[in-house]
KEVO-801329 format. One record per residue (C-alpha): residue number from 0; residue in one letter; x, y, z. Coordinates in nm, 4 decimals, padded with zeros to 6 digits, always signed. Example, Ala and Ser with C-alpha at 12.3 -4.5 7.8 and 13.67 -1.06 7.14 Angstrom:
[pami 0,"A",[+01.2300,-00.4500,+00.7800]],
[pami 1,"S",[+01.3670,-00.1060,+00.7140]],
This chain:
[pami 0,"X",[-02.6288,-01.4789,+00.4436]],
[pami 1,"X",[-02.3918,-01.1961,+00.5216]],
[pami 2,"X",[-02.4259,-00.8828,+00.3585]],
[pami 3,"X",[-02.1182,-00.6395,+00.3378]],
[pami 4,"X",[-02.2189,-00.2960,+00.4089]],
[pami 5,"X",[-02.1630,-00.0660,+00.0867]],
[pami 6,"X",[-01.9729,+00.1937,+00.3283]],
[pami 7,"X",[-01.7306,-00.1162,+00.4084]],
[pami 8,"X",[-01.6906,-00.1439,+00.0580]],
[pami 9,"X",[-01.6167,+00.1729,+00.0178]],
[pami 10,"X",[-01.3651,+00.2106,+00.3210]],
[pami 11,"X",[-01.1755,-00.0937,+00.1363]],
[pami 12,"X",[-01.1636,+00.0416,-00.1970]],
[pami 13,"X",[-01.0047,+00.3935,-00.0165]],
[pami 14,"X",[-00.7528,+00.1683,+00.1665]],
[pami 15,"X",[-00.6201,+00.0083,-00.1331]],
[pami 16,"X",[-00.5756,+00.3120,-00.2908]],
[pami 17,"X",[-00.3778,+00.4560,-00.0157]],
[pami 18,"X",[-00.1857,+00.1010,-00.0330]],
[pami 19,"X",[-00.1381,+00.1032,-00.4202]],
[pami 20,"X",[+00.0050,+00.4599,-00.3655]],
[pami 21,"X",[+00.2646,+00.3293,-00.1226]],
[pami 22,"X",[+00.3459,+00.0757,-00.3412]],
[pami 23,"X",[+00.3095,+00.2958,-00.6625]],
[pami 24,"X",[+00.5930,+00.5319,-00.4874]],
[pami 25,"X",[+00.8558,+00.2867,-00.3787]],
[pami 26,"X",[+01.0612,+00.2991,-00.6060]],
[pami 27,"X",[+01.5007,+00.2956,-00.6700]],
[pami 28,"X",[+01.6888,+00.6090,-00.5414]],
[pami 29,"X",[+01.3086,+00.7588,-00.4200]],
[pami 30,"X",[+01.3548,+00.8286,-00.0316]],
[pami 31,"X",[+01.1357,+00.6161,+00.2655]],
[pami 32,"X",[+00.9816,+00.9201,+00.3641]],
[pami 33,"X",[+00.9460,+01.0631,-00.0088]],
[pami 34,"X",[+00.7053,+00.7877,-00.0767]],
[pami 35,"X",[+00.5992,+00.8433,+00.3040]],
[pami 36,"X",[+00.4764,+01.1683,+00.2278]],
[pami 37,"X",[+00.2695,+01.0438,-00.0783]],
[pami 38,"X",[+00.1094,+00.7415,+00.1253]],
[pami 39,"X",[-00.0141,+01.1007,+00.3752]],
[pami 40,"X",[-00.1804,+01.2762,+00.0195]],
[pami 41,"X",[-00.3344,+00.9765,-00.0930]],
[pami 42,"X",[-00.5139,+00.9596,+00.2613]],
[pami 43,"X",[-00.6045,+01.3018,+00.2277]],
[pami 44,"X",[-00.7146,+01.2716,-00.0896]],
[pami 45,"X",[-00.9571,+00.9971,+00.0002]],
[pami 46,"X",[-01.0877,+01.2281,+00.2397]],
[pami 47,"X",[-00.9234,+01.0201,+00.5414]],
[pami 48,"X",[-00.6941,+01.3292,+00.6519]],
[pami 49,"X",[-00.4468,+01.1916,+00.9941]],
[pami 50,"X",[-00.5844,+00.8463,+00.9899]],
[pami 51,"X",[-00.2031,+00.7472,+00.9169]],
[pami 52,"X",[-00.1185,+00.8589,+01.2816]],
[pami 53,"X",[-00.3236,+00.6061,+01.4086]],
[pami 54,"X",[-00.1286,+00.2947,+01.3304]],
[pami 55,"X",[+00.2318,+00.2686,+01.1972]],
[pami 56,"X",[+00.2234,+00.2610,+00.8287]],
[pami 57,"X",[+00.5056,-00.0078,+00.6993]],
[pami 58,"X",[+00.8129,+00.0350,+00.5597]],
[pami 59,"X",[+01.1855,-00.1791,+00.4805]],
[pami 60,"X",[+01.1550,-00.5134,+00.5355]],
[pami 61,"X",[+01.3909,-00.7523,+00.5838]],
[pami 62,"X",[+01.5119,-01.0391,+00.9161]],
[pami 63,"X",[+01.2873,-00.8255,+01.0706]],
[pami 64,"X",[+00.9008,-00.7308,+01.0477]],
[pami 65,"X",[+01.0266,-00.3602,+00.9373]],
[pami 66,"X",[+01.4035,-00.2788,+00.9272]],
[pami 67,"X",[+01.3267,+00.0951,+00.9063]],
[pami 68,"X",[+00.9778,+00.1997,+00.9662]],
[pami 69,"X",[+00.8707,+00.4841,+00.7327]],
[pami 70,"X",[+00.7772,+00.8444,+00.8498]],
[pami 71,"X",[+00.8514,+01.1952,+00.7272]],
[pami 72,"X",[+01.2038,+01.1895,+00.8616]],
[pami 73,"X",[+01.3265,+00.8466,+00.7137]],
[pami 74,"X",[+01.6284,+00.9540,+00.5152]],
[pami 75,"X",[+01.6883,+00.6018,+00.3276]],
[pami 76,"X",[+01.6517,+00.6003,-00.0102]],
[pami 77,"X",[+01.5262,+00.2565,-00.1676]],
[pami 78,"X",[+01.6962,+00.0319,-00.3906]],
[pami 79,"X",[+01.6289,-00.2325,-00.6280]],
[pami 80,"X",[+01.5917,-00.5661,-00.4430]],
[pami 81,"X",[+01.4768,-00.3661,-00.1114]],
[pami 82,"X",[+01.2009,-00.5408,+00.0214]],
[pami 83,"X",[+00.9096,-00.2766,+00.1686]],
[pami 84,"X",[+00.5655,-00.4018,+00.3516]],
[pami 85,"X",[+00.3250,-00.1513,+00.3955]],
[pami 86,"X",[+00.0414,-00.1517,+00.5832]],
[pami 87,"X",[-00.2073,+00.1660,+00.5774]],
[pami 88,"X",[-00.4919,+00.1392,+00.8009]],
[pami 89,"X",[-00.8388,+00.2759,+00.8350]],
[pami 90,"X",[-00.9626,+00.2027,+01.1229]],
[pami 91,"X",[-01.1973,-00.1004,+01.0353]],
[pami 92,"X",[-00.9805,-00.2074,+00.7489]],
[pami 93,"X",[-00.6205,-00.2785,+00.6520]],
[pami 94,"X",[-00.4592,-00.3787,+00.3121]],
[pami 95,"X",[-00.0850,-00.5252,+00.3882]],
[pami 96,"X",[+00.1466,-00.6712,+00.1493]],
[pami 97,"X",[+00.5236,-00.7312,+00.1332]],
[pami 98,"X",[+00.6522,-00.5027,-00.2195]],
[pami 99,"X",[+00.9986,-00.6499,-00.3861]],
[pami 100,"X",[+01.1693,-00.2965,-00.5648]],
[pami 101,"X",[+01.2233,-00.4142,-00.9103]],
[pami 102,"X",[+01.4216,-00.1791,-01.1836]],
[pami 103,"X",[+01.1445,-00.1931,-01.4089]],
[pami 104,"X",[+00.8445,-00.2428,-01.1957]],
[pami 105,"X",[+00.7457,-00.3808,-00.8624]],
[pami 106,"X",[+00.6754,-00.7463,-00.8043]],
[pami 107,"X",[+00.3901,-00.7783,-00.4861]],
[pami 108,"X",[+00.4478,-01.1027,-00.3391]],
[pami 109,"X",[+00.1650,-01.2087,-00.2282]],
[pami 110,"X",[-00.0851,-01.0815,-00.4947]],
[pami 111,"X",[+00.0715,-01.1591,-00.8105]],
[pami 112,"X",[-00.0129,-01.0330,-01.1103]],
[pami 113,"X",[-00.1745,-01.4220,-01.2605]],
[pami 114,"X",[-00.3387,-01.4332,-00.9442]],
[pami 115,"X",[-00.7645,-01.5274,-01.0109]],
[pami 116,"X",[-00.9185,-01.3221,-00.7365]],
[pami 117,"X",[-01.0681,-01.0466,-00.8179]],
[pami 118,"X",[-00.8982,-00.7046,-00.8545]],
[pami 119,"X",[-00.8965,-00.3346,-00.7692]],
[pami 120,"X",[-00.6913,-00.1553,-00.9870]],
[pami 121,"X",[-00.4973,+00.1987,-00.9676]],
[pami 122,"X",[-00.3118,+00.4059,-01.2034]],
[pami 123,"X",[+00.0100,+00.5118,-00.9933]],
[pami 124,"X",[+00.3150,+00.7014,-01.1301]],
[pami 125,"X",[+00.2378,+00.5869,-01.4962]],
[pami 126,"X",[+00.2017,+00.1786,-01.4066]],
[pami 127,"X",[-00.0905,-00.0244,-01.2658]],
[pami 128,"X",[-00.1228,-00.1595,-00.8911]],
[pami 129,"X",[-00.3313,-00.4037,-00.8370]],
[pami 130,"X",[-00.4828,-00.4820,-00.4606]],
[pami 131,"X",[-00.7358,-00.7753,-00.3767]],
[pami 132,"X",[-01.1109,-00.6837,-00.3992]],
[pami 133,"X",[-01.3258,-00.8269,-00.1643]],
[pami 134,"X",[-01.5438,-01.1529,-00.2599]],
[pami 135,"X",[-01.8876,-01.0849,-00.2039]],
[pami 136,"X",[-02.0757,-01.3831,-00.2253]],
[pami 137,"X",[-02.4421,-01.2812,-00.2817]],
């Protein structure tokens, strides 16, 4: 049987956070690197301090994988109907997803809300992001 170790766990849970952030931040009229600069804090305040240097960390998406990748100096502010995929990294683990800017709230397309697997869930900018907990099978 395969046994996850708890520090993998643990990496996970820190890169969802950092992910949820991201997410949490993109929102209408906020600038790319406004919500940029927040995806850096939440890193730092995992205790994972310049990992984002190691691996681009998402941004618009649209015909192409990234239309405008996201750093400090990205001076595009988002819009409702802008599609953004972010992608933090620690090295060892990734969460990804593709984010569609809503007015009211954000729609994640490929971990909807009525989805059955189970859930990690953050408090971001007064709403709730929800990222994919792993299945341990034990």
């Amino acid at each position: 049987m395969f046994e996850v170790a708890d520090d993998v766990v643990r990496q996970h849970q820190q890169n969802c956070y950092v992910d949820a952030v991201a997410i949490g931040s993109s929102r209408p009229g906020v600038k790319l690197s406004e919500a940029f600069g927040r995806l850096i804090e939440a890193y730092e305040k995992v205790g994972r301090a310049g990992e984002w240097k190691f691996h681009h960390q998402g941004g618009i998406a649209g015909y192409l994988p990234r239309e405008v990748l996201a750093n400090l100096r990205s001076d595009v502010h988002l819009r409702e109907g802008n599609a953004v995929a972010w992608n933090p990294t620690i090295r060892g683990t990734k969460s990804e997803d593709t984010v569609l800017i809503g007015n009211e709230q954000n729609s994640i397309l490929s971990f909807p809300e009525e989805s059955t697997w189970p859930a990690l869930e953050f408090e971001v900018n007064d709403g709730v992001v929800r990222r994919p907990a792993p299945l341990l099978i034990g």
